[in-house]
N, C-alpha and C positions, 0 to 999 in steps of 0.2 A: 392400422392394426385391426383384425378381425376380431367379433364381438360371438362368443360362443353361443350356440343356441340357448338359450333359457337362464343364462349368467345376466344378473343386474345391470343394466346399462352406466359407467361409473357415472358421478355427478362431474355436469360439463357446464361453465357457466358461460348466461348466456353476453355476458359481457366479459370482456378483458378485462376492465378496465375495476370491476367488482363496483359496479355504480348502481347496480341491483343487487339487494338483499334475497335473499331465497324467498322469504314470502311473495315481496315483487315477481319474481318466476316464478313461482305458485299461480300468482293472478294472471302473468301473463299466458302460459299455459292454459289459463279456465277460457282466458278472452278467445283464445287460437282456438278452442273447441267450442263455444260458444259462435264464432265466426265461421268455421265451417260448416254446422250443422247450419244457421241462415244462408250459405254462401249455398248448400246443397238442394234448401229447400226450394229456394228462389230458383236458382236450376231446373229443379225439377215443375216449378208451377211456369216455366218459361216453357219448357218442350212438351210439356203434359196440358199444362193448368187446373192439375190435381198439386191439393195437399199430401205431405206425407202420410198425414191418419188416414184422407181417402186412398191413399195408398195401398195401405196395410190392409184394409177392408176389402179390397178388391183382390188382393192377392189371397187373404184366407178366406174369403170365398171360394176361389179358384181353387186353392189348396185341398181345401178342408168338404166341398163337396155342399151338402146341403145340411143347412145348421136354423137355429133358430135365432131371433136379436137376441137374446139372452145368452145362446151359445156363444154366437158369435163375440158378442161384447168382452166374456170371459173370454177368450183364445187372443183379443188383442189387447186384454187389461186395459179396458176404456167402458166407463159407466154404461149402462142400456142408454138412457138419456142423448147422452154423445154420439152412442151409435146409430142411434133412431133419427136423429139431427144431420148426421154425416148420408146417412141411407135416403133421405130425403131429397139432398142436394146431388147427388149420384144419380137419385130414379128420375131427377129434373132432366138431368144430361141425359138419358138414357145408355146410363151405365150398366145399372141393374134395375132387378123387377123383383117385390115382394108377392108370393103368393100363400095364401093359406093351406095350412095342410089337410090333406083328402083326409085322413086318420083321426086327427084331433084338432077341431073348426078356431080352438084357442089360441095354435101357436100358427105364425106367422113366421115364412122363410124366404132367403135372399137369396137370390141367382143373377147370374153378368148375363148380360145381352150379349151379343155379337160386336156390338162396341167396345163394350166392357171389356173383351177378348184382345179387341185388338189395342184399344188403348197398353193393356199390361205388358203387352208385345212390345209394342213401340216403347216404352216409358224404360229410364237408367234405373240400375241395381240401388234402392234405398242405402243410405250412408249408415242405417242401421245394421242393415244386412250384411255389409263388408265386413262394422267393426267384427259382430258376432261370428264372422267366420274368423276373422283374422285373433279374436278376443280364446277363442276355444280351443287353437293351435297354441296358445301358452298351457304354461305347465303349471299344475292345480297350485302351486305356494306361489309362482305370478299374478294368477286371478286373482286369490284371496288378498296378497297384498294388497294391488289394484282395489280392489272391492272397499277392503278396510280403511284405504287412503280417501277414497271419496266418500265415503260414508263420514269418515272424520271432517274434511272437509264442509259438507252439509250441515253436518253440525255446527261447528267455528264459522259458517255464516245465516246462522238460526235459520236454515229450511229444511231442520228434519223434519218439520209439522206438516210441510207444505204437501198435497198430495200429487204424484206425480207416475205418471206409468212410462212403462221402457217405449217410449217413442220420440226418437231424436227428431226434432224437429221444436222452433219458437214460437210462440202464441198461445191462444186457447186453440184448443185441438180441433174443437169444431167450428171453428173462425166465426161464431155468431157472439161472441163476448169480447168486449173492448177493455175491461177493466179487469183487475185481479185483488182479488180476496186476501186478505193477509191474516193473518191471527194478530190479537191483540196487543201482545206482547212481543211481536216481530219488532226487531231491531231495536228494542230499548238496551240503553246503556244498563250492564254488570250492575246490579246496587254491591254492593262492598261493606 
């Protein structure tokens, strides 16, 4: 049976046998997207041996022309700090080159080498890039559902505190941090 464009998909569960509750498919669903965003990134650091953030960095580079770390950080919603971390290990590769501006000796700008080029050439479409395309051809009361359901979600597992920007991809983003920060209050039990 054909599923109309933009009509609710009905609820199909993922067992016959109803030996999963729907929360259970809740989780399982998170794990499936959780797993693909590592299945992708792993991918991508096998054919590349870039992360997704250095990804991103080198694509709005490319993009976006000549920007400053501060520009830049804002256009990929990742701290200056991060970006400055991520530019560093890029300028090691000879990905890019940071030079100062002729105009004003304060701001410093990022540009790809000829490497940088061809690496973006060679490298797969980011798993973010897909969804966003595939995410945008819904129709504005699917987004928003969407939107609402995992924001709820977030919440019902205490990480709305946590801070995070739109870059699918697991770890710390600038792969120099091994640990993670939790707020204090993370995962304590409901007092009642």
């Amino acid at each position: 049976m054909a599923m109309l464009l933009g009509s609710p998909p009905a609820y199909v569960p993922l067992c016959k046998d109803s030996a999963l509750n729907r929360s259970d498919e809740v989780l399982v669903s998170l794990r499936r997207i959780i797993r693909a965003t590592d299945m992708h990134s792993r991918y991508l650091a096998k054919t590349t041996g870039l992360t997704t953030p250095q990804m991103l960095l080198l694509q709005c580079i490319r993009d976006k022309g000549e920007l400053t770390i501060g520009e830049l950080a804002n256009q990929v919603s990742l701290s200056q700090a991060t970006v400055t971390t991520i530019l560093d290990r890029l300028e090691r590769r000879n990905f890019v080159y940071r030079k100062r501006s002729e105009q004003d000796k304060r701001k410093v700008h990022a540009f790809l080498t000829e490497d940088g080029v061809a690496i973006l050439r060679a490298s797969p479409v980011p798993l973010q890039e897909k969804f966003a395309q595939q995410f945008s051809a819904l129709q504005d009361w699917e987004q928003s559902m969407i939107l609402s359901s995992l924001q709820r979600i977030a919440t019902l597992m205490d990480a709305q505190h946590i801070d995070a920007s739109p870059v699918l991809d697991v770890g710390a983003l600038d792969r120099s941090s091994s640990t993670v920060e939790m707020p204090e209050d993370a995962f304590k039990p409901d007092e009642q």
